[in-house]
C-alpha positions in Angstrom: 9.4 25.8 11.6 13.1 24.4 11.8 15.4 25.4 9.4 16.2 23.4 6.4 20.2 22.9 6.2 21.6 24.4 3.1 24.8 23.2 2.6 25.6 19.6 1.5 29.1 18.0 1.0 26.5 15.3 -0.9 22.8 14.2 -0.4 23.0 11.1 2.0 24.8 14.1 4.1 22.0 16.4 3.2 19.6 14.2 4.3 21.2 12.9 7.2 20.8 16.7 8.5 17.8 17.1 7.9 16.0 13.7 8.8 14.3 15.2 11.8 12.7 18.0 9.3 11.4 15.3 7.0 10.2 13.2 9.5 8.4 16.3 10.8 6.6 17.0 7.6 5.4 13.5 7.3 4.0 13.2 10.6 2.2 16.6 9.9 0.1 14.9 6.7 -0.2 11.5 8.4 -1.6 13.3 11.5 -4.3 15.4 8.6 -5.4 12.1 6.5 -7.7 13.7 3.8 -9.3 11.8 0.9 -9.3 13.1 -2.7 -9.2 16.1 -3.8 -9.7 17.5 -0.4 -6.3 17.5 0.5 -6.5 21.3 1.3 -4.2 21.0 4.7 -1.5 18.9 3.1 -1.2 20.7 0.2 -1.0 23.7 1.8 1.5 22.5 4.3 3.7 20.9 1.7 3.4 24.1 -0.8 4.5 26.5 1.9 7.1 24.2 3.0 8.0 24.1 -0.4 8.0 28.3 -0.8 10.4 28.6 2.3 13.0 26.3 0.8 13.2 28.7 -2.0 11.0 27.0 -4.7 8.6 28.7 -7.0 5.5 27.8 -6.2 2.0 27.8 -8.5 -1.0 26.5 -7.3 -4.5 25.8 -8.4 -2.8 24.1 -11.6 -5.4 22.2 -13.7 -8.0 23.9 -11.9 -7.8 21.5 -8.8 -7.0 23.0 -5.8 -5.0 20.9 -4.1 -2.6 20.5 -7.2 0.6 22.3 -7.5 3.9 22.5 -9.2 7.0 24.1 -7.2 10.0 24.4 -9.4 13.4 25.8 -8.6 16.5 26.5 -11.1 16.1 27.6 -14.9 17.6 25.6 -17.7 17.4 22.2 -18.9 17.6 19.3 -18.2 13.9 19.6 -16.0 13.9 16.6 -13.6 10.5 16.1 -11.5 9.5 14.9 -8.9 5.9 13.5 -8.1 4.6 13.8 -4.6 1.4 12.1 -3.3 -0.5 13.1 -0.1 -4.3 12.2 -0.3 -5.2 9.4 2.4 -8.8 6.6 2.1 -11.3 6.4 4.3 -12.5 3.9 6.8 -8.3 3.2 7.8 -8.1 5.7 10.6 -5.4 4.3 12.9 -3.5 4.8 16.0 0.4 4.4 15.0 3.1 2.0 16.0 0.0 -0.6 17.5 -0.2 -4.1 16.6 -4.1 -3.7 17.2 -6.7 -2.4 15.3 -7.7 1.0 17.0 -9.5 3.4 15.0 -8.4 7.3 16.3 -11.6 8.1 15.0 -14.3 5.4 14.1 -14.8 4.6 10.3 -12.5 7.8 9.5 -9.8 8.5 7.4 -6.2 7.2 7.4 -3.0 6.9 5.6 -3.1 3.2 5.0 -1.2 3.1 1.4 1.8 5.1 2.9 0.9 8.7 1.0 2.2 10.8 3.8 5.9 9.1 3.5 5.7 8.8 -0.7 5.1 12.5 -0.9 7.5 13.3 2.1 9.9 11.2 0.3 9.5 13.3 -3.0 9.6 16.6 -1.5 13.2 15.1 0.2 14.7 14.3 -3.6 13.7 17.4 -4.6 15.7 19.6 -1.7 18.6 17.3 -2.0 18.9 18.2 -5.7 18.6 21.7 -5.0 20.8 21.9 -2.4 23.5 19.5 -4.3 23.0 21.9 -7.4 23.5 25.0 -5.3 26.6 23.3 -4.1 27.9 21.9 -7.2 27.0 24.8 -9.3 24.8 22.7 -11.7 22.8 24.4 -14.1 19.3 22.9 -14.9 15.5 22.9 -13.0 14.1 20.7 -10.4 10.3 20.4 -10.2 8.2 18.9 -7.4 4.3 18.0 -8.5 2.2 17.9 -5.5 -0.7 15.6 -7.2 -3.6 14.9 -5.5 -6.3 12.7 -5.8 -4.3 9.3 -6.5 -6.8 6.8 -4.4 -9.9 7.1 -6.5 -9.4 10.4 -8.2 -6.3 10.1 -11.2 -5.2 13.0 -10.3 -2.2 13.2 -12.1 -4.0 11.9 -15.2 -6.2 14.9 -15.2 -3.0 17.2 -14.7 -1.6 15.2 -17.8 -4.5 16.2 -19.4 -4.0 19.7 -18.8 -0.3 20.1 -19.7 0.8 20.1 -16.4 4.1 18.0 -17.1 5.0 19.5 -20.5 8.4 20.3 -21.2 9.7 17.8 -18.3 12.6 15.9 -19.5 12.3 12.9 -16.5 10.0 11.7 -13.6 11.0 10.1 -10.3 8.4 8.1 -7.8 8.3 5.5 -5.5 5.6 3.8 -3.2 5.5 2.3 0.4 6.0 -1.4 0.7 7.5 -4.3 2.2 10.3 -4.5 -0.2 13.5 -2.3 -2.2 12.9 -3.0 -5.6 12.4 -1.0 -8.9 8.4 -1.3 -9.9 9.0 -2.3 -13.4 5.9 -3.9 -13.9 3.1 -2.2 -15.5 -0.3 -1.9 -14.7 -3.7 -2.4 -14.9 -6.0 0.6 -16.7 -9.4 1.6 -15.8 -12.6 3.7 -15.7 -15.0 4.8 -12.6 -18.4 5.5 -13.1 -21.3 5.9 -11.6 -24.3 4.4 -13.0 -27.5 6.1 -11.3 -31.4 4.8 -11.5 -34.2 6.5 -11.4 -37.4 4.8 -10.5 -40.8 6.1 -8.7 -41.6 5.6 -4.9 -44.4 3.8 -3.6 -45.8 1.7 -0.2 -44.5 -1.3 -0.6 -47.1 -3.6 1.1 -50.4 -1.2 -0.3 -49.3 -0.2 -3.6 -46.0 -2.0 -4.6 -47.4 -2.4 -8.2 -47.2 1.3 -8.7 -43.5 1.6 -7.5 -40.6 1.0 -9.9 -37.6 -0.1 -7.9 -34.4 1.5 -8.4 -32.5 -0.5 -6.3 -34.0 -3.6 -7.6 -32.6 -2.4 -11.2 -29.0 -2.1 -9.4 -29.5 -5.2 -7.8 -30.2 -6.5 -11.8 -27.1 -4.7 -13.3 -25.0 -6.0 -10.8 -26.4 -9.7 -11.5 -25.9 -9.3 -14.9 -22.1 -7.6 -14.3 -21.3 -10.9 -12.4 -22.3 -13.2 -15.0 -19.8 -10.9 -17.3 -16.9 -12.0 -14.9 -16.4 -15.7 -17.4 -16.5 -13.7 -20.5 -13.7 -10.9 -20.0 -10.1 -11.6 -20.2 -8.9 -13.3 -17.2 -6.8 -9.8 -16.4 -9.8 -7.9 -16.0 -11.1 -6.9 -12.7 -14.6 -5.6 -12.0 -15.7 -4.2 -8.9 -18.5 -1.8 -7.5 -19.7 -0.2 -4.5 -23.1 -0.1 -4.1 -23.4 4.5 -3.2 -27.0 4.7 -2.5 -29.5 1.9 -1.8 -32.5 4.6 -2.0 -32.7 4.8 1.8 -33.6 3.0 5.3 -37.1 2.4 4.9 -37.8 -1.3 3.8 -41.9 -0.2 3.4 -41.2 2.2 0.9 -40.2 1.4 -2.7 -36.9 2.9 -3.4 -36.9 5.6 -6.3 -33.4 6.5 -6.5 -30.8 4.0 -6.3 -26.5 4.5 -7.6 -23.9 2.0 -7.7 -20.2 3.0 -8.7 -17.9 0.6 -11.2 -14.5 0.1 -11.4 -13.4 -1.6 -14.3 -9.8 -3.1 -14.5 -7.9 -4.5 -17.8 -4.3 -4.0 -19.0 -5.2 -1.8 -21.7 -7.6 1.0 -22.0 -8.9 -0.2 -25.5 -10.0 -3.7 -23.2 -11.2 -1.5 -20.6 -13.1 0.3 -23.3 -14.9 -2.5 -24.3 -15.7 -3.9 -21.1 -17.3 -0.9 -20.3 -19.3 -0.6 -23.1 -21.0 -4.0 -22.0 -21.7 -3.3 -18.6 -23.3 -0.5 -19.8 -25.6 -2.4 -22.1 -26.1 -4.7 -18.5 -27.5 -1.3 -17.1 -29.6 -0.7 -19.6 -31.2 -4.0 -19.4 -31.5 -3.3 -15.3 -33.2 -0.4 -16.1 -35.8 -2.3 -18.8 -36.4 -4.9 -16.5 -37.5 -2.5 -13.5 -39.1 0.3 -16.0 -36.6 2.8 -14.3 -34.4 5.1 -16.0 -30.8 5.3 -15.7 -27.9 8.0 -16.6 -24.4 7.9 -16.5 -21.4 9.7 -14.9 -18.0 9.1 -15.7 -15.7 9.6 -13.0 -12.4 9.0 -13.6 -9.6 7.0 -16.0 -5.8 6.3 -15.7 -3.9 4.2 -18.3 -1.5 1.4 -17.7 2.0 2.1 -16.6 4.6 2.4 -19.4 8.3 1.7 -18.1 11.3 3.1 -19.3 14.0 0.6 -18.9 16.9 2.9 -19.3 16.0 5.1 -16.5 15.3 2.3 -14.3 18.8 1.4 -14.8 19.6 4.4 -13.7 17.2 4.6 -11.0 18.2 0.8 -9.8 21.8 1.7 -10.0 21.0 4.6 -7.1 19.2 2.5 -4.7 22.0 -0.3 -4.7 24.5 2.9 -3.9 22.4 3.7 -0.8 21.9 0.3 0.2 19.6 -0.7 3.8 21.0 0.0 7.5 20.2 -2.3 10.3 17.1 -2.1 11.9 16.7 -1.8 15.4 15.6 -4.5 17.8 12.4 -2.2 18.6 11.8 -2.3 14.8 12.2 -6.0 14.0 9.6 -6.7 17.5 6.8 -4.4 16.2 7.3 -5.9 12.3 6.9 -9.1 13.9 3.9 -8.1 16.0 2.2 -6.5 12.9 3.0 -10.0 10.9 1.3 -11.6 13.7 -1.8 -9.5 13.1 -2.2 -10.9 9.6 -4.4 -13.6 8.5 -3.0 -16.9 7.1 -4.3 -15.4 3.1 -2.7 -12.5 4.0 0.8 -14.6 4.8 0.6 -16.5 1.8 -0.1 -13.8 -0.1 3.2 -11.9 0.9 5.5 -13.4 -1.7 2.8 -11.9 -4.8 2.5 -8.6 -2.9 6.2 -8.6 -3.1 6.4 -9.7 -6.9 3.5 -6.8 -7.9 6.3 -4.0 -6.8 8.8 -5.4 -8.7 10.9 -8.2 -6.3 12.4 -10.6 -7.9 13.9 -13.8 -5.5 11.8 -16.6 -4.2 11.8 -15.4 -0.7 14.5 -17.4 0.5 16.2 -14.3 1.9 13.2 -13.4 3.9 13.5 -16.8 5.9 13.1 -16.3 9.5 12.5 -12.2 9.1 10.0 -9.7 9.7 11.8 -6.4 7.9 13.3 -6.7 4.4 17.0 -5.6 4.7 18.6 -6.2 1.4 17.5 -4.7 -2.2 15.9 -6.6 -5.3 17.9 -7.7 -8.1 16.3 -5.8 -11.0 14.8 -7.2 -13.9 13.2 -5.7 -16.7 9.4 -7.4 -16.7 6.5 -7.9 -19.0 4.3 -8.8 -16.1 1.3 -6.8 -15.0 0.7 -5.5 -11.4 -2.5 -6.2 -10.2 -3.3 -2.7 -9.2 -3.7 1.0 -10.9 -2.0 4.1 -10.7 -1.9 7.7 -12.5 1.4 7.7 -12.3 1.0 5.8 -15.5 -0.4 8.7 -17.5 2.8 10.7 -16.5 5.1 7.4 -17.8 3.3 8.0 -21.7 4.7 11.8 -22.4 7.5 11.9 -19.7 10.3 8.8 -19.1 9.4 8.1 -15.7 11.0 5.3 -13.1 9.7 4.1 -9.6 11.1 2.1 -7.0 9.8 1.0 -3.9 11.2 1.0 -0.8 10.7 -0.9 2.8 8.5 1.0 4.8 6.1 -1.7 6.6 6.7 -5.2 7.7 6.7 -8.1 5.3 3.4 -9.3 4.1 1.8 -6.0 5.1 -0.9 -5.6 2.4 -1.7 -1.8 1.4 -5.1 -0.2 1.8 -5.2 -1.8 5.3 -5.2 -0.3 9.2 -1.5 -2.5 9.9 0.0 0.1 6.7 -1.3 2.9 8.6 -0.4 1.6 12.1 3.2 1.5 10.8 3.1 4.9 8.4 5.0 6.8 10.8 7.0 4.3 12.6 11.0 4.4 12.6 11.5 1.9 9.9 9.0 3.7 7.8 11.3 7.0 7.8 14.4 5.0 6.8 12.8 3.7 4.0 11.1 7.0 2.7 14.6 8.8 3.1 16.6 5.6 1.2 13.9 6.3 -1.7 14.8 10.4 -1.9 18.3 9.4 -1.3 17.9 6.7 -4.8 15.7 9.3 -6.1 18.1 12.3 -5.9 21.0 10.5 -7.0 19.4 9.4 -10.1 18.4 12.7 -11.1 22.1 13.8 -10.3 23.4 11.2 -12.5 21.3 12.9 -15.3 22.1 16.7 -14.9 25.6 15.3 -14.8 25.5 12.7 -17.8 24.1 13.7 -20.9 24.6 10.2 -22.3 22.6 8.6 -20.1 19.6 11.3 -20.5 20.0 10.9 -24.1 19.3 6.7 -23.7 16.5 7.9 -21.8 14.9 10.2 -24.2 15.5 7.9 -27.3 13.6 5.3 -25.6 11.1 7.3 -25.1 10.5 8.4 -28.5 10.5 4.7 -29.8 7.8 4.3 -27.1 5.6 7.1 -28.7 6.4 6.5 -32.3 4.7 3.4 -31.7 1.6 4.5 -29.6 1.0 7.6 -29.1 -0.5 8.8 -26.0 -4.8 9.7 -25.7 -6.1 10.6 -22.3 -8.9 8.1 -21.2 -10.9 10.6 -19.4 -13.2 12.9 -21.6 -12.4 16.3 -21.7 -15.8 17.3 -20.3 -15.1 15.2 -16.9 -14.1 17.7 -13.7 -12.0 16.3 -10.6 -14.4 15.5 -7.7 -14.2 14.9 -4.3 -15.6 11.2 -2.6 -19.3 11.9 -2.6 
C-alpha cells in the first residue's frame, strides 16, 4: 500500500497529497459492492487502512461484524466521523458508461455512492489527524465504520448499543447532484416481515383442502392498499413480495412472506400505521385460514438537525468552494443526463430540494455538473427518504452536507449513480466534502464558543424529547435474506 503523507501545512494541502490514496481506497470498496451487514471486505479494508495510519482500531462493536470504531488522540473535544460502505443489489455496473451494462447480471452495486461517502469520511478523519499532529492540538478524532445503512439501520442499532457515547459532534455527507447542507429531516420507519403459514395441496384435485398462503399475502397487501387514503399524506408504504411459496402453479402454496416498509415523519405515526397493517394481516390470515407471525427487522428515526453546527459545517464548504470540471467530465454528465427518462428530468429540481438546495434552478441552465454551492437555509421540510444517520443526530449534534458527485438529475439507487461512482468528478466531490468536513471539526477543537452553541442546542433538543430507540432490544442485525 502507498504511503499516507504525514505532514500538512493545512488539509486542502493534505489532501491534495494524498488524492491518489483516497481515490485508491474508493475504488477498492466500489470494485467489492456488498449488501448489509456483509460488508466483511470493506470493512476490513477500511479498518486496516485505518490501523496503518495510526488509529486505534476496535472491531466487532455492537456485536456486528462489519462495525467498527477507529479513534486516534486522547482528550476532549471527541469529533466523529461516520463512514458508510454497504452497496444494494440488482445495480451492478460497469463505470464511466452512459449504458446500462451490468458487470455481473442482477448483482450488487454501489448505486447510492457508499464507496465515495465512507472514502470521504475516512479523508476528514486523516486530515484532522494529521492537522492535529501538526498544530499540536489536543483532543480525539473518531471514524465509525457503520454498516448496514440500505436496509439494515446500522447505525441505529450501534446507537442502541452505546457505540457513540461520549462523542461531543458528528460529521456526514452523501453523494448527489448538488453542494448543499442536508438540513432537512427525514422520514422514520419500521421493516418487517410478515410470514404465512398455510397447508399444501393439488390444486386442480384437492384445492379445497389447501389453505393458501400466498393468497392471504395477496389479501394483506389489498387491504394495505386500501390503507394508502387513510394515513397522513407523508406516509409511505411499500413491500416486497420475499417468498410467493414457490414455482409450481398446480400446488397450493403453504408458505408465503412479504416484507413492509413503512414511512412517516415520526416514529409515534409510524407506530400507528404499523399497528394497522398488522390488524390487515391478521384479517389475510382469517380470510385464508392460514396463520401468520411476525419479524421485526429494522427501525431508524427521523433526522434531527442541529442548526448551529450546520453553520459551522456550511461555513466550511463555501471556504473550499468547486474547481472546474473538465471537458471529459461535463461530456459524460451530459451523456448520463441523456440516459434519463423525461420523470426522471422533471424530477431533478425535488431531488435537488430533498438534499438541502435551495435556488430555482436557474443556475443550472444549460449544465450537466453543478459547479457552485447552495445558499443554506435552515428548513422544516421533510426529505422524502430515510436514514440511520438520524438516530446518531438524537444523542450526538450531528451536520451533513452533500456534495456533487454525479450528474444533475441523477436519481440514487440507480445503475447511472453507480456508472459514475468512481468517475473523476465523483472524487472531487468526495474530497470537497472531507475537505468541509475536516475544516469544521477544526473550527471546533479550535473554538470553544462555537462547540459550546453546539452543545446548548442540543440539550434544548433533548430536554424537549428525549431520545427511545425504535427497534426492540430483542431484534439482532441481519443480513438480506
Amino acid at each position: 500500500m502507498a504511503p499516507i503523507t504525514t505532514k500538512t501545512v493545512s488539509v486542502k494541502d493534505y489532501l491534495k497529497s494524498n488524492k491518489e490514496r483516497f481515490e485508491e481506497i474508493s475504488k477498492f470498496i466500489w470494485n467489492h459492492p456488498e449488501t448489509r451487514f456483509e460488508e466483511f471486505e470493506s470493512a476490513q479494508y477500511m479498518a486496516d487502512v485505518l490501523e496503518q495510519e495510526g488509529f486505534q482500531v476496535e472491531r466487532n462493536v455492537a456485536g456486528i461484524e462489519t462495525a467498527f470504531v477507529a479513534t486516534f488522540g486522547k482528550g476532549n473535544p471527541t469529533i466523529g466521523f461516520l463512514g458508510e460502505f454497504d452497496a444494494l443489489s440488482g445495480l451492478s455496473q460497469e463505470a464511466n458508461v452512459a449504458k446500462a451494462i451490468p458487470l455481473v447480471p442482477n448483482g450488487i452495486g454501489h448505486g447510492c455512492g457508499h464507496n465515495l461517502l465512507g472514502t470521504g469520511a475516512l479523508a476528514a478523519a486523516f486530515a484532522v489527524k494529521a492537522y492535529m499532529q501538526d498544530q499540536l492540538i489536543k483532543g480525539t478524532v473518531k471514524f465509525y465504520g457503520c454498516p448496514g445503512e440500505e436496509g439494515g439501520s446500522g447505525k441505529t442499532f450501534m446507537v442502541r448499543e452505546g457505540v457513540f457515547n461520549g462523542l461531543d459532534a458528528a460529521f456526514s455527507w452523501h453523494p448527489s447532484p448538488v453542494n448543499s447542507i442536508m438540513s432537512l429531516s427525514s422520514l422514520a420507519n419500521y421493516q418487517v416481515f410478515f410470514r404465512f403459514k398455510g397447508i399444501s395441496s393439488h390444486a386442480a384435485n384437492s384445492p379445497h383442502l389447501g389453505r393458501s398462503a400466498l393468497d392471504a399475502v395477496e389479501l394483506m397487501n389489498v387491504g394495505v392498499n386500501y390503507l394508502r387514503e387513510h394515513v397522513i399524506p407523508e406516509a409511505r408504504m411499500h413491500y416486497a413480495v420475499t417468498n410467493t411459496g414457490g414455482f409450481s402453479p398446480n400446488v397450493v402454496q403453504a408458505d408465503a412472506e412479504v416484507l413492509y416498509l413503512i414511512r412517516a415523519p415520526k416514529v409515534n405515526q409510524v407506530d400507528e400505521i404499523y399497528k394497522r397493517v398488522c390488524k390487515i394481516a391478521e384479517g389475510a390470515a382469517l380470510m385464508t385460514g392460514t396463520e401468520m407471525t411476525i419479524e421485526f427487522d429494522k427501525a431508524c428515526s427521523n433526522y434531527r438537525p442541529n442548526r448551529s453546527l450546520e453553520q459551522v459545517l456550511d461555513r466550511q464548504l463555501h471556504l473550499v468552494g468547486t474547481e472546474p470540471e473538465t471537458a471529459e467530465e461535463q461530456s459524460f454528465a451530459k451523456c448520463i443526463w441523456e440516459s434519463l427518462n423525461e420523470g426522471e428530468k422533471k424530477n431533478s429540481y425535488d431531488l435537488n430540494k430533498g438534499f438541502g438546495y435551495r435556488g430555482d434552478g436557474s443556475e443550472f441552465e444549460g449544465k450537466y455538473l453543478a459547479d457552485s454551492i447552495s445558499e443554506y437555509v435552515a428548513s422544516d421540510e421533510i426529505m422524502a427518504g430515510s436514514t440511520d444517520v438520524s438516530d446518531v443526530s438524537w444523542i450526538v449534534p450531528t451536520a451533513q452536507l452533500s456534495a456533487a458527485t454525479s450528474a444533475l438529475g441523477t436519481p440514487l439507487h440507480t445503475w447511472q449513480m453507480t456508472a459514475q461512482g468512481i468517475s473523476t468528478f465523483a472524487h472531487k466531490g468526495m474530497l470537497r466534502a472531507a475537505e468541509a468536513m475536516a475544516g469544521a471539526a477544526i473550527e471546533l477543537y479550535q473554538n470553544s464558543s462555537a462547540l459550546e452553541a453546539v452543545q446548548k442546542e442540543h440539550q434544548q433538543l433533548i430536554a424537549k424529547e428525549p431520545y427511545v430507540c425504535p427497534i426492540p432490544a430483542n431484534v439482532r442485525p441481519g443480513s438480506l435474506k
